[in-house]
N, C-alpha and C positions, 0 to 999 in steps of 0.2 A: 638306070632305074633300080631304087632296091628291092629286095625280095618282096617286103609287105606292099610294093604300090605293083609290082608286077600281079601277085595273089589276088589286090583290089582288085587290077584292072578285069583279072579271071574273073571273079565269086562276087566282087561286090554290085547290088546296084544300086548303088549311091554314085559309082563310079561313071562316068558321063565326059569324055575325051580329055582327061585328066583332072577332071574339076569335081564337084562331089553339090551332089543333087539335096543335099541337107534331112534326110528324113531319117528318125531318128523314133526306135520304140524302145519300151519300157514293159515288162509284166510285172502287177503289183494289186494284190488281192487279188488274184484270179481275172484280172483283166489286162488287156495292152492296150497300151496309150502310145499314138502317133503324131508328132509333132514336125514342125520344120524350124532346124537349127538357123535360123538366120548369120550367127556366126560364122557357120563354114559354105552353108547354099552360095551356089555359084566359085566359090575360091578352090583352087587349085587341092588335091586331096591330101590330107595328112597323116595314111595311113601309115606311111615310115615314122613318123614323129610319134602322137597322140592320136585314136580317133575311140573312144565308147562303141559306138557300133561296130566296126571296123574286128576292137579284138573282142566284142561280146556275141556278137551275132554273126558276121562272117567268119571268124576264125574255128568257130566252135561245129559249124555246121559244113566244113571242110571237110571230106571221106579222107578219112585214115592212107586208103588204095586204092586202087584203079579197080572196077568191079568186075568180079570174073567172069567168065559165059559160062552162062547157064547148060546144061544137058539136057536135052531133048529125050522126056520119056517116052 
């Protein structure tokens, strides 16, 4: 498995036991727009290859690090 579909299978949820659930957004004038890609819905996921959402919206919202604990004041 390559890095980008192990990352999917973590963060994305389009991800769905290796197949890719098709929904797909957009923000564009202050709004977001939800669709379903019927091209990819149901097919195997192509985030090692191509996927728009994939490197726009899961990869970007990925934490840099693991978060640290907190101290208790």
């Amino acid at each position: 498995m390559s890095n980008n579909l192990s990352i999917a299978k973590q963060y994305c949820c389009n991800y769905w036991s290796g197949n890719c659930v098709g929904v797909m957004m957009k923000r564009e004038n202050g709004r977001l727009y939800m669709w379903i890609d019927t091209d990819l819905e149901g097919k195997p996921c192509v985030a090692d290859k191509s996927c728009n959402y994939f490197d726009n919206i899961v990869v970007k919202s990925i934490p840099d690090e693991k978060p640290t604990k907190r101290k208790r004041v």
